[in-house]
C-alpha positions in Angstrom: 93.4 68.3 251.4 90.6 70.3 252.8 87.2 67.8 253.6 84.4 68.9 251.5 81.0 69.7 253.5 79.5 66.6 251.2 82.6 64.5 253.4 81.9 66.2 256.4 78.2 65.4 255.9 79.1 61.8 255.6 81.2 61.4 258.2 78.4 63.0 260.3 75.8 60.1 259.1 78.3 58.0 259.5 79.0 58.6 263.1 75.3 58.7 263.9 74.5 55.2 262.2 77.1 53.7 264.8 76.3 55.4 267.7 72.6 55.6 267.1 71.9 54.9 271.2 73.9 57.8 271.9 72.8 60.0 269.5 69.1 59.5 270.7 69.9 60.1 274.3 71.5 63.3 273.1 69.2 64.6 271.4 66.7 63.7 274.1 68.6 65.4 276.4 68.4 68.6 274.5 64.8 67.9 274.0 64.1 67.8 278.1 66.5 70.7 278.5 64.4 73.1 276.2 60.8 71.8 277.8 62.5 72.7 281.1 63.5 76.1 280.4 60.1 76.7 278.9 58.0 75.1 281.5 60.1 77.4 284.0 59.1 80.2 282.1 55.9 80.0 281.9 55.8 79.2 285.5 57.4 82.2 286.8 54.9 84.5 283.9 52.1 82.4 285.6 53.1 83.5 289.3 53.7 87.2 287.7 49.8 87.1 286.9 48.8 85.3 289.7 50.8 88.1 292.4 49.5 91.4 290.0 46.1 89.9 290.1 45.6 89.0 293.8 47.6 92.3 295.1 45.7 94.4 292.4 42.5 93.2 294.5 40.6 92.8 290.8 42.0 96.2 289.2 44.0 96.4 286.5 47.8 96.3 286.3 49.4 99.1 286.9 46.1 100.6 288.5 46.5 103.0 291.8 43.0 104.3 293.6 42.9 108.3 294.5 40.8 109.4 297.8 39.6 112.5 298.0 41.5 113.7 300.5 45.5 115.3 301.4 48.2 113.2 301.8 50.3 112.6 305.0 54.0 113.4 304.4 55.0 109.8 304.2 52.6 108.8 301.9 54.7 107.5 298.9 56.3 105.0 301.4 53.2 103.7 301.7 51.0 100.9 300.1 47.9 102.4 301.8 45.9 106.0 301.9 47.9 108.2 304.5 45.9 111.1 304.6 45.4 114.5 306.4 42.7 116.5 305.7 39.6 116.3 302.9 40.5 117.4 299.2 37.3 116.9 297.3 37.6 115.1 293.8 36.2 116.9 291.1 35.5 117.8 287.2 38.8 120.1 287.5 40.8 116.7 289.6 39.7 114.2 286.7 40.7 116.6 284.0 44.5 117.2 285.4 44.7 113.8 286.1 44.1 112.6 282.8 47.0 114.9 281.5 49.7 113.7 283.6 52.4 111.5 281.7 51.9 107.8 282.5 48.1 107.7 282.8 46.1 105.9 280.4 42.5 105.9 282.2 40.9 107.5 284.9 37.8 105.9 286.3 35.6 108.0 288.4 33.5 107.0 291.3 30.7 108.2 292.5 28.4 107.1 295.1 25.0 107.5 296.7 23.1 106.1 300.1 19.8 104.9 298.9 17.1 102.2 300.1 17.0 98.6 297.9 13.5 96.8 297.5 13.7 93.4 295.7 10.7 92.6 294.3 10.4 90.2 296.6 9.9 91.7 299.3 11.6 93.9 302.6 14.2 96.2 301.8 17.9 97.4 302.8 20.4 99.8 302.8 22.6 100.0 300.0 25.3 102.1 298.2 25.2 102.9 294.8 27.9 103.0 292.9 28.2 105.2 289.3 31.0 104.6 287.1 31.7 105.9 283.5 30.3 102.0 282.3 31.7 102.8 278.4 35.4 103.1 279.6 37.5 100.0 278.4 39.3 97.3 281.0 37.0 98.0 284.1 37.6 96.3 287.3 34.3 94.6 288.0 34.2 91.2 287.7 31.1 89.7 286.0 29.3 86.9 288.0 26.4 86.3 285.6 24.5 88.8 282.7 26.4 91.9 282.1 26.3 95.6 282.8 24.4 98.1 282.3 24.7 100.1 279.3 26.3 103.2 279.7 23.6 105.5 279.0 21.1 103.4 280.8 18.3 105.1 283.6 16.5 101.6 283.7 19.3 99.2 284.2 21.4 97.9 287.3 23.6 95.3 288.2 24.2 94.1 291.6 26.5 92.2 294.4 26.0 88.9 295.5 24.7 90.1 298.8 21.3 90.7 296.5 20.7 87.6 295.2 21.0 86.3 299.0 18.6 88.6 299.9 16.4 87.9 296.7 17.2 84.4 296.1 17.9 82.4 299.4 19.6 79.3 298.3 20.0 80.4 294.3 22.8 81.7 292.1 23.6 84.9 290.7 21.8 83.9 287.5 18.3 84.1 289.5 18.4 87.8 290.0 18.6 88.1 286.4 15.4 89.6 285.1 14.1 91.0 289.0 12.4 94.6 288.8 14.6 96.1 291.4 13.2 99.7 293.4 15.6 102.1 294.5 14.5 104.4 297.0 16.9 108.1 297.3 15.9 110.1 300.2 16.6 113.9 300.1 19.2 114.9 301.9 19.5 118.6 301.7 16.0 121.0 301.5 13.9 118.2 303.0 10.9 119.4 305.7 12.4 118.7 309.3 10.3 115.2 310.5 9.2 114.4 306.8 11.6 112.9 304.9 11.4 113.7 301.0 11.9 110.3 298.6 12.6 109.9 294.8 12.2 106.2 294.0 13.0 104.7 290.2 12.6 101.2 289.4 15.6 99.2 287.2 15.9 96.1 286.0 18.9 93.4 286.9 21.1 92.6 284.0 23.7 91.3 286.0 25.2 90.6 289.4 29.1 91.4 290.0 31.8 90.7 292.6 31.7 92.7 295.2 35.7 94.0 294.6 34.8 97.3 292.8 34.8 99.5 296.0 32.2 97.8 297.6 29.2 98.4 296.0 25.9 97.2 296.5 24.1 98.6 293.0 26.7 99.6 290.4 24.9 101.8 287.7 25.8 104.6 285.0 27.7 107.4 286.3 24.4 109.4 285.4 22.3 107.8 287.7 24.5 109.1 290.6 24.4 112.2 289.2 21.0 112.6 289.3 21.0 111.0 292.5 23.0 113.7 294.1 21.2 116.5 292.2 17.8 115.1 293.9 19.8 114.5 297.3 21.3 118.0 296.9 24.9 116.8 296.5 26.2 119.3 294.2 29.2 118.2 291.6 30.9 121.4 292.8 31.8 120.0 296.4 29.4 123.0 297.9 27.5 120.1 300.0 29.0 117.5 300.0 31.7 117.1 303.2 33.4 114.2 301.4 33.7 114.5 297.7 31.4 114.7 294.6 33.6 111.6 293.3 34.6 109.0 296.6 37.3 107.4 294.5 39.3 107.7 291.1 40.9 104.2 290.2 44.0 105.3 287.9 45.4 103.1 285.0 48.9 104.1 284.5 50.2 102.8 281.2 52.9 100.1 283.3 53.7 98.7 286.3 56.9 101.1 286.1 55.1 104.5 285.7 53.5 103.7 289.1 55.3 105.1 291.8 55.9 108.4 289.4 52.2 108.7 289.1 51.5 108.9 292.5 54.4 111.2 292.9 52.3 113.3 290.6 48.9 112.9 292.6 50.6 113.4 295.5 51.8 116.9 294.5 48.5 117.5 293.3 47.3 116.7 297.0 46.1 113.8 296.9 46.5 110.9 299.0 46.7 107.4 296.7 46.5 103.8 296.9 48.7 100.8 295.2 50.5 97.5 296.1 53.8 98.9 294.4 56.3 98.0 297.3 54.5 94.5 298.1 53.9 93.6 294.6 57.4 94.5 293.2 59.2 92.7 296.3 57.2 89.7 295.5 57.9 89.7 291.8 61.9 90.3 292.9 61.3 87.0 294.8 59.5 85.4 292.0 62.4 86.4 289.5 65.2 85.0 291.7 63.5 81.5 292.3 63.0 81.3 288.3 67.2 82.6 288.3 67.9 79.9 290.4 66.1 77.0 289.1 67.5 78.0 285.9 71.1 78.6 287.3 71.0 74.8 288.6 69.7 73.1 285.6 72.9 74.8 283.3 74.8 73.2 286.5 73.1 69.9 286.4 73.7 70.0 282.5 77.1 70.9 282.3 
């Protein structure tokens, strides 16, 4: 006669009571086997992060930086800006770039040459660096305070090369608080032999890396826009050699819409920047060392 599942039940129960040793070491095998295949998991998603975030030099993932200038023919079998020739970044290049397929955020950058003066005392030269501050997931990297608010005229934040300067021997938090002047000389319309200067005093509310293209003051994209209004940099391009914007960082919506996105910016003319040959040859590695492990623990198993 067929065995009930009540029979089969028992003669399960029964089996375990008499080989209750065996049973245990069973189960505990299983046990180790499933911790295994998780631990190797989450050490190969770990590695993932760690790779993105080092090779994305603090941007985010998926993130590719535009110069304003041509691209050289072999510039999509690059890592790097290959370029040839100036193509100044614009209202007009922000706006087409936001429309292309892929693209989540664009970021503009925009910088000007000014004079520093900690309040306590001597001064130096330092770029400043405008940025639309309201946009979500920016690169910068927040040592102590926080940044400026977006529509700010009276707030900065700064690299750690200030608070050496300021604050021999102290930490970032020590900056917090200084009255900081900024200096902008004119650079277009100024007398020959006298040299025209705007000055504007902020306050620090926070000192950041010094990843986010190198700045040395990060403020609200309108303080640079005034700054080059004073200076005689003129949004349109009409004075400035380089660019009205030095840099747009790009946030494509994947690390698999990045090499079409630069195939876009390159047919717009412009030459880009991304670790997408590096970083996916390292996560190819990464994937067949987590194969492998995995491949010899079903071995060692079986």
């Amino acid at each position: 006669p067929p065995v009930s599942w009540l029979d089969a039940l028992g003669l399960a129960m029964t089996s375990i009571r008499r080989r209750r040793a065996r049973t245990a070491l069973t189960a505990l095998g299983v046990a180790l086997g499933s911790a295994l295949l998780v631990a190797l998991g989450s050490v190969g998603s770990a590695a993932e992060s760690r790779a993105v975030e080092h090779l994305g030099q603090g941007l985010p993932v998926g993130a590719i930086k535009v110069a304003p200038a041509r691209p050289a023919f072999l510039q999509l079998n690059s890592d790097e800006f290959e370029t040839r020739g100036a193509h100044a970044i614009d209202a007009a290049t922000i706006s087409r770039v936001q429309a292309l397929p892929g693209v989540s955020g664009v970021l503009p950058v925009q910088a000007a040459p000014v004079l520093a003066v900690p309040p306590t005392g001597g001064s130096y030269p330092a770029v400043m660096l405008g940025t639309d501050l309201a946009a979500g997931d920016l690169p910068v990297t927040v040592l102590a305070g926080r940044l400026p608010a977006p529509s700010s005229a009276t707030e900065v934040a700064v690299a750690p090369s200030y608070v050496t300067r300021a604050h021999p021997g102290g930490s970032p938090v020590d900056a917090l608080g200084d009255r900081l002047a900024v200096a902008e000389a004119k650079v277009v319309g100024a007398p020959p032999g006298a040299p025209m200067v705007r000055w504007f005093q902020a306050v620090v509310v926070g000192v950041i890396s010094e990843q986010f293209a190198q700045a040395d003051l990060l403020v609200p994209l309108g303080q640079t826009q005034a700054a080059h209004a004073w200076q005689g940099v003129q949004q349109d391009g009409s004075y400035d050699p380089d660019s009205p914007y030095q840099q747009l960082i790009v946030v494509t919506t994947g690390l698999d819409q990045v090499h079409r996105v630069r195939q876009e910016l390159y047919d717009l003319g412009y030459a880009s920047a991304a670790p997408e040959h590096v970083l996916g040859a390292v996560l190819r590695y990464l994937h067949a060392v987590s194969y492998t492990h995995l491949r010899a623990h079903e071995t060692g198993r079986n």
